[in-house]
C-alpha positions as CSV (number, residue, x, y, z in Angstrom):
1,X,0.0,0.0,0.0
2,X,1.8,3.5,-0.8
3,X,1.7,6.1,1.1
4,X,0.3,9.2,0.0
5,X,0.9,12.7,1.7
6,X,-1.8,14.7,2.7
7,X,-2.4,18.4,1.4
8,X,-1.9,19.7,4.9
9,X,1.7,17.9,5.0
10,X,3.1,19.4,2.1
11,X,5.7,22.3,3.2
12,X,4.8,25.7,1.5
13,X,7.0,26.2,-2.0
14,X,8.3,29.4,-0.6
15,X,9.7,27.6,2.2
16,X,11.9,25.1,-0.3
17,X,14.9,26.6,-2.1
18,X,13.9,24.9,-5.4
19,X,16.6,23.0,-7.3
20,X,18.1,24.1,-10.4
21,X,16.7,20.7,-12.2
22,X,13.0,22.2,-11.5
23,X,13.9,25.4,-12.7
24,X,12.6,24.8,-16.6
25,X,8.5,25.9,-17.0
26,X,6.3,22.8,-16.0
27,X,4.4,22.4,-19.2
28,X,7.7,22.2,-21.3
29,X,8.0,19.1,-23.1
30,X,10.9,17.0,-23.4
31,X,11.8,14.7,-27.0
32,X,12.5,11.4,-26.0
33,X,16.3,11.9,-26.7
34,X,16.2,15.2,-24.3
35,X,14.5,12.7,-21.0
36,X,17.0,10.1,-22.0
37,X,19.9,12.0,-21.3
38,X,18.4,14.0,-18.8
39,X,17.5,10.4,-17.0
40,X,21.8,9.1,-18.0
41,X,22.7,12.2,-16.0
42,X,21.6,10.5,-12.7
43,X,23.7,7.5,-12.8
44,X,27.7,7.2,-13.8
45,X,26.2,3.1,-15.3
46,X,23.1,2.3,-17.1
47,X,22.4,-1.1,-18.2
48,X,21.5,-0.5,-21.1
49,X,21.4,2.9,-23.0
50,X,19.5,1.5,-26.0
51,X,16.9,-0.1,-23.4
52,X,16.5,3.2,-22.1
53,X,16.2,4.8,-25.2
54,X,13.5,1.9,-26.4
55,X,11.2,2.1,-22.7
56,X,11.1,5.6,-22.9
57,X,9.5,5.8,-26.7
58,X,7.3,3.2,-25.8
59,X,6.1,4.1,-22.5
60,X,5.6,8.0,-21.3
61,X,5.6,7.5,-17.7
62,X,8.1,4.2,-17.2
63,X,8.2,3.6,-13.4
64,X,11.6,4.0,-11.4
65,X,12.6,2.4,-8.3
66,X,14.9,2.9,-5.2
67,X,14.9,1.4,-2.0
68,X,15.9,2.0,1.3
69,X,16.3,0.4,5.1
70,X,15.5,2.7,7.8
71,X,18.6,2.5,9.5
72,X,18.8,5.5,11.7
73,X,19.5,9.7,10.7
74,X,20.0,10.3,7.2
75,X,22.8,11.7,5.4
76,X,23.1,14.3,2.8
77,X,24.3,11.3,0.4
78,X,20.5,9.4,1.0
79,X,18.9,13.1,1.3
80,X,20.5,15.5,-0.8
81,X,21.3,13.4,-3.6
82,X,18.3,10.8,-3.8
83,X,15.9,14.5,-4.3
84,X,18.4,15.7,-7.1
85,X,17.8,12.6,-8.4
86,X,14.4,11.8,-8.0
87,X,13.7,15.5,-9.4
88,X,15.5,14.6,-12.4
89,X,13.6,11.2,-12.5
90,X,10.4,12.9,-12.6
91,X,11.4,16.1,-14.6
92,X,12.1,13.7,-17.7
93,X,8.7,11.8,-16.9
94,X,9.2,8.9,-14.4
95,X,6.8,7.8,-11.5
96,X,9.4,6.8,-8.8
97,X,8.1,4.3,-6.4
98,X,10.3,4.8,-3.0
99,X,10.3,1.3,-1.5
100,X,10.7,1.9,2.7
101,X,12.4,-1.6,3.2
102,X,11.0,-1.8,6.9
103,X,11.2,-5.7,6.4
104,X,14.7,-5.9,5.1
105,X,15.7,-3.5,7.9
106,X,14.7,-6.1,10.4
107,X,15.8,-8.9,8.2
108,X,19.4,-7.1,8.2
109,X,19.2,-6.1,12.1
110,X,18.8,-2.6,11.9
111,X,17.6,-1.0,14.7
112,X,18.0,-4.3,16.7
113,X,15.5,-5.6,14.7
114,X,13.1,-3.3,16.8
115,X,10.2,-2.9,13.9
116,X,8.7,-0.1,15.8
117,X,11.6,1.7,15.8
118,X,12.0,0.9,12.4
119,X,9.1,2.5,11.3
120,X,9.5,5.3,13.3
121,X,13.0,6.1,11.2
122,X,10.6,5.5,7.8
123,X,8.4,8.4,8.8
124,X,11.5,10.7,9.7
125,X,13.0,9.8,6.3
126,X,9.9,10.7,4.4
127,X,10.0,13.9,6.5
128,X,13.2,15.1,5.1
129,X,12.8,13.9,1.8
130,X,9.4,16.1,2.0
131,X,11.4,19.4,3.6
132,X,14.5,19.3,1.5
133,X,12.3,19.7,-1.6
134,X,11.8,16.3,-3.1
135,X,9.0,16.3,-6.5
136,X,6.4,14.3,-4.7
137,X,3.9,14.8,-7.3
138,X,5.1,11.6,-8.5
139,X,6.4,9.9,-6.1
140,X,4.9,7.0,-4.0
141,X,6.2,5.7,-0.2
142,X,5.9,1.9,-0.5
143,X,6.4,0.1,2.4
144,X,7.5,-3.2,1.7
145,X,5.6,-4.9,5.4
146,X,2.7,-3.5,4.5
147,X,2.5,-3.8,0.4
148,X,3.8,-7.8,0.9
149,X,0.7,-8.4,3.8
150,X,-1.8,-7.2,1.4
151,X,-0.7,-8.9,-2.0
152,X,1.2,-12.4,-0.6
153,X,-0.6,-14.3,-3.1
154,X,1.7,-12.5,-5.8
155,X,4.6,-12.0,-3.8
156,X,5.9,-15.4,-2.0
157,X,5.7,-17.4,-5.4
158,X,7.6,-14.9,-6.8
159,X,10.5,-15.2,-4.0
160,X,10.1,-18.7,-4.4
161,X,10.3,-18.9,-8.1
162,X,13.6,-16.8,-8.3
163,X,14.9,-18.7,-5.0
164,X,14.4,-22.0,-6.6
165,X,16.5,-20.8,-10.3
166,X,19.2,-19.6,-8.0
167,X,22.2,-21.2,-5.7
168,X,23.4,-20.1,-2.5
169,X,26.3,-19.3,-3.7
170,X,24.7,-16.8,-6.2
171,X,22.6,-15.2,-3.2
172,X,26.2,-14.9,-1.2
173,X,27.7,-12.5,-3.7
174,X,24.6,-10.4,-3.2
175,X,25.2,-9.5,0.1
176,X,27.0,-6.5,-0.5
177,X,23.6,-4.9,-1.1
178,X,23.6,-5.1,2.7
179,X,26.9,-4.1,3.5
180,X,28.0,-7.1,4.5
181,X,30.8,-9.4,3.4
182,X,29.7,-13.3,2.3
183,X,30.1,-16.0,5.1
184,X,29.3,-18.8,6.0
185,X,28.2,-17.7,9.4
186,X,26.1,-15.2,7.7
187,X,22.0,-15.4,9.1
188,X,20.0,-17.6,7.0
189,X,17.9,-14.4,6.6
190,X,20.4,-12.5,4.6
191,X,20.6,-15.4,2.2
192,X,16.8,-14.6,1.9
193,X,17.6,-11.1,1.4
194,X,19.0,-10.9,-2.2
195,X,15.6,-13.3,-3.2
196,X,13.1,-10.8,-1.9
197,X,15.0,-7.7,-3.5
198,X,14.9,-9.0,-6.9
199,X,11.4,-9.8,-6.8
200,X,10.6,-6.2,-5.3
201,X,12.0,-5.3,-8.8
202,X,8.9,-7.1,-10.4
203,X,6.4,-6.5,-7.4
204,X,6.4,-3.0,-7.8
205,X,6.3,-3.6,-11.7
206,X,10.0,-1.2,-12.2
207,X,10.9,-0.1,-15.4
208,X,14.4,1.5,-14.1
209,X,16.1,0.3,-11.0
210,X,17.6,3.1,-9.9
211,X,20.0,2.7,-7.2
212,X,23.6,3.4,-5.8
213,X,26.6,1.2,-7.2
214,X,27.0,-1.1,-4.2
215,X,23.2,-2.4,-5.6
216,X,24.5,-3.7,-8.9
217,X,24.9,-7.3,-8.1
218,X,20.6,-7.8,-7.2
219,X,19.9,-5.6,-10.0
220,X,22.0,-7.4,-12.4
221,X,20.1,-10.8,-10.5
222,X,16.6,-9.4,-11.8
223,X,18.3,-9.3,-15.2
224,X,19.5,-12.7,-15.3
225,X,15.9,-13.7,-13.6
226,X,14.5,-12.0,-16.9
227,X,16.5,-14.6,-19.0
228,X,15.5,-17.5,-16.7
229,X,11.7,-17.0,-17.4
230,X,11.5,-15.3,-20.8
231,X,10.9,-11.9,-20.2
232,X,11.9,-10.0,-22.8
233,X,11.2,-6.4,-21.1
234,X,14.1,-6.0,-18.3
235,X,14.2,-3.7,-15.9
236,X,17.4,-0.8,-16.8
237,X,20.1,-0.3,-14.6
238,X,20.4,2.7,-13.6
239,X,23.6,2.9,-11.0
240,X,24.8,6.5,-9.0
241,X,27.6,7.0,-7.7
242,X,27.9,6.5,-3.7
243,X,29.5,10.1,-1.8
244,X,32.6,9.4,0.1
245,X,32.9,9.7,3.5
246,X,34.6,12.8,4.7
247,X,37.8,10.9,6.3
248,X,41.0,9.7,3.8
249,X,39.8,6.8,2.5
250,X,36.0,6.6,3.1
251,X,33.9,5.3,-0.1
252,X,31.1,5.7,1.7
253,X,29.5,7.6,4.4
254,X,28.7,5.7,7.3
255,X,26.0,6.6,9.8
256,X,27.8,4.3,13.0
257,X,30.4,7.0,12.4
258,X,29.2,10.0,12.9
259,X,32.1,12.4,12.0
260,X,32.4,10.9,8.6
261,X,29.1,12.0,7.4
262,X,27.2,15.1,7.6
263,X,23.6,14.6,8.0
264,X,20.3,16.3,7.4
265,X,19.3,18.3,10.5
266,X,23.3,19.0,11.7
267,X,23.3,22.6,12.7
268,X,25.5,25.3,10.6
269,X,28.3,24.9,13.3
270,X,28.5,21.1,12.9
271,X,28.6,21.3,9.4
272,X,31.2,24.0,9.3
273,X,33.2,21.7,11.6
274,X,32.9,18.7,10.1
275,X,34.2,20.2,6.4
276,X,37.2,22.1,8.3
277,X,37.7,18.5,9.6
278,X,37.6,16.4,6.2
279,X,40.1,15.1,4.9
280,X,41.3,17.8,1.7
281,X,45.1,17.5,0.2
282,X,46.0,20.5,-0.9
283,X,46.2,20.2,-5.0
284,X,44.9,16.4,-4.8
285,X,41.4,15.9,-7.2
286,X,41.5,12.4,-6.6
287,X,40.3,11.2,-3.4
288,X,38.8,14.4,-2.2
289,X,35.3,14.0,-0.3
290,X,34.9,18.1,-0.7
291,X,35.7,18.2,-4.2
292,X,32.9,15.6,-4.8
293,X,30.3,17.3,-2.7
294,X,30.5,20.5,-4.6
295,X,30.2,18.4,-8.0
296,X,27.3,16.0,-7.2
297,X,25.6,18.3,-4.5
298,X,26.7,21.8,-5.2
299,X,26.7,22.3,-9.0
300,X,23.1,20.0,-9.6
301,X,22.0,22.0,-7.1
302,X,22.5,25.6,-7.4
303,X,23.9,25.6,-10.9
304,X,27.5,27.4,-9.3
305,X,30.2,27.2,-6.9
306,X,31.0,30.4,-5.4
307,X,33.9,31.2,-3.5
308,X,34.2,34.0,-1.3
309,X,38.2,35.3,0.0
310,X,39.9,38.1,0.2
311,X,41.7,40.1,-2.5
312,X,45.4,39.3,-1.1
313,X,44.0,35.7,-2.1
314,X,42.9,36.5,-5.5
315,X,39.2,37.7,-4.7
316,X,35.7,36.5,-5.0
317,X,35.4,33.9,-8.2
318,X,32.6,32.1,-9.3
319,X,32.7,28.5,-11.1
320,X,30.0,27.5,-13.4
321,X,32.0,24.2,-14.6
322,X,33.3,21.6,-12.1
323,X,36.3,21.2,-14.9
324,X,37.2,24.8,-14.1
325,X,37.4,24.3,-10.3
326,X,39.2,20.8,-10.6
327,X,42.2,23.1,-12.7
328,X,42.4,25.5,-10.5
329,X,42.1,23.1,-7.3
330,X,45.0,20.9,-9.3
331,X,47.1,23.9,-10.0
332,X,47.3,25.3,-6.7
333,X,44.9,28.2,-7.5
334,X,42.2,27.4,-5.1
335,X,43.8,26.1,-1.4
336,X,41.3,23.9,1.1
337,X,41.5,27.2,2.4
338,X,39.3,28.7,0.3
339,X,37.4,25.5,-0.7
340,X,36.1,24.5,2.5
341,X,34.6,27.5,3.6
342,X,32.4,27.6,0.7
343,X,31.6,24.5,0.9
344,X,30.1,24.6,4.0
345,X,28.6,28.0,3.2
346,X,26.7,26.1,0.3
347,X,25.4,22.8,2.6
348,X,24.1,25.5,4.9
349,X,21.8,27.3,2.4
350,X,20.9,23.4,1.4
351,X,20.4,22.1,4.4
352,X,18.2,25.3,6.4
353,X,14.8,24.4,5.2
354,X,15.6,21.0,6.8
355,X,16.5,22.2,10.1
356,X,13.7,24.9,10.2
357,X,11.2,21.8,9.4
358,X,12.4,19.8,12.4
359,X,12.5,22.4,14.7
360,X,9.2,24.0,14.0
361,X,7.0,21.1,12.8
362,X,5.7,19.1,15.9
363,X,5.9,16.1,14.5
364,X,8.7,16.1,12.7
365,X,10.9,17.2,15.9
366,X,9.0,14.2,17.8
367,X,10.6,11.9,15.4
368,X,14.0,13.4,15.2
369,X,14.3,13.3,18.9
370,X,13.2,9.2,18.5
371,X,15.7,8.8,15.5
372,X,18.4,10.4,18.3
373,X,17.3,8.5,21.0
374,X,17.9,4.7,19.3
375,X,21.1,3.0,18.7
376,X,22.6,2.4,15.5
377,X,23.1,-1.1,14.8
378,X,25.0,-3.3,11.4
């Protein structure tokens, strides 16, 4: 069953700094090779172009999928960049169907396994995809417990089915999708895992699976599942990249440690810490968390990357090209200095309707003090 927002839940538009993806007039339309590449620019892999070029001329509203386990405060790589992509999604046409994985969550021992806590985490999600400025006009909250109660008839044959084609050796190299490493000590229920995420694919009838790299294995398992029973239709890949933590060498933020990410409701001065903090070579591209905030945070966002210093330090400049800040970060132009600064700066403008949502909303600061309150768990 999806859930739908109610009128009165919806944060006024003048209290959203819109993103620069929304910024084209609504009745605009898009040829088919203009949503296609608008829809490539989400992921750095699609499997396969051509399929995405053939589902959009043949359907004008294909459906996109993402999934997620409430597993505690979200982070400006699940909040940020999930809206900028889901705006781009739904600019270029796309329903997206936002799976709340409460069952995998449990399945996985998030939370402890605690499903009320759980669900609690699912409601604060939705609450900052709703107050960063998410497209919710197409967008439904499908949450797997309930959506698997009321249609088991379709849904355990279809576990069953793709469980029976499959080894558990196949299901093993799956688990990354849970961040965990394959084992033969690993619950029974995490073999089950990789079953019930394929068939979710088909469940929620998915055009586009559209989901961050460490989810390629599954997706690429609903492919091969395609093959198995003749379906001639499968579902494109659509893979993002996944932000870096902030520490030397992070590739991903992680929420059970909390200085290597920055998350949704952090105040201005915990932001502006945790940038001076992050780990920034001077002339090093490669590597650098805050050089890949500003290109898949910053620029989607706001269009720019401004930096503010004084004249003895060359001035204010403005970049409207991440190639033109990656010279001049490479050449010594632009020092961490500078960089971090504006960085922050920008998050902070980001990240202020968020924080003015949970602190004036009563029942969004209800559930961030419950998010607060539990213990993260892997």
């Amino acid at each position: 069953m999806a859930t739908k927002l109610a009128p009165e839940q919806v944060i006024p538009s003048d209290e959203i700094k819109p993103m620069s993806i929304s910024d084209a007039p609504e009745d605009q339309k898009m040829t088919v090779s203009e949503r296609c590449k608008l829809i490539l620019t989400v992921g750095e892999q699609c499997i396969k172009v051509e399929e995405l070029q053939n589902l959009l001329e043949r359907k004008p509203e294909p459906i996109a999928y993402d999934g997620f386990e409430p597993s505690g405060r979200m982070h400006i790589a699940q909040g940020v960049m999930k809206a900028i992509n889901v705006n781009k999604l739904t600019k270029a046409g796309c329903r997206v169907k936002i799976l709340i994985a409460d069952w995998f969550a449990k399945m996985n021992n998030k939370m402890g396994g605690d499903m009320q806590k759980i669900e609690t985490v699912g409601h604060y999600f939705i609450e900052v995809w709703k107050s960063i400025g998410m497209d919710l006009e197409k967008v439904e909250f499908v949450w797997s417990s309930k959506e698997i109660n009321s249609r088991a008839h379709e849904y355990l044959p279809l576990v069953m089915d793709i469980a029976g084609r499959n080894s558990i050796e196949r299901m093993k190299r799956c688990t990354q999708i849970m961040g965990r490493e394959a084992g033969d000590n690993m619950p029974l229920a995490q073999a089950m895992y990789p079953c019930m995420q394929c068939a979710d694919v088909f469940f929620l009838k998915a055009d586009i699976c559209q989901m961050g790299t460490d989810q390629l294995k599954v997706n690429m398992l609903a492919r091969e599942y395609c093959n198995q029973i003749g379906k001639k239709d499968k579902p494109v890949i659509l893979s993002h990249r996944m932000l870096p933590g902030l520490k030397e060498g992070q590739d991903k933020m992680s929420k059970s440690d909390e200085s290597s990410a920055i998350f949704m409701e952090d105040d201005e001065a915990q932001v502006n810490l945790k940038i001076k903090k992050a780990h920034c070579v001077p002339g090093e591209v490669k590597g650098n968390p805050c050089l890949e905030y500003v290109q898949h945070l910053i620029f989607p966002w706001f269009n720019e990357f401004v930096v503010e210093r004084s004249e003895k330090n060359g001035g204010d400049i403005t970049f409207t090209k991440f190639e033109d800040l990656s010279k001049a970060y490479a050449s010594s132009q632009l020092h961490p200095g500078d960089l971090k600064p504006a960085l922050a700066k920008s998050l902070n403008k980001m990240l202020e309707p968020v924080r003015s949502h949970f602190k004036n909303d009563p029942t969004a600061k209800q559930l961030l003090r419950s998010v607060k309150s539990f213990r993260v768990t892997r």
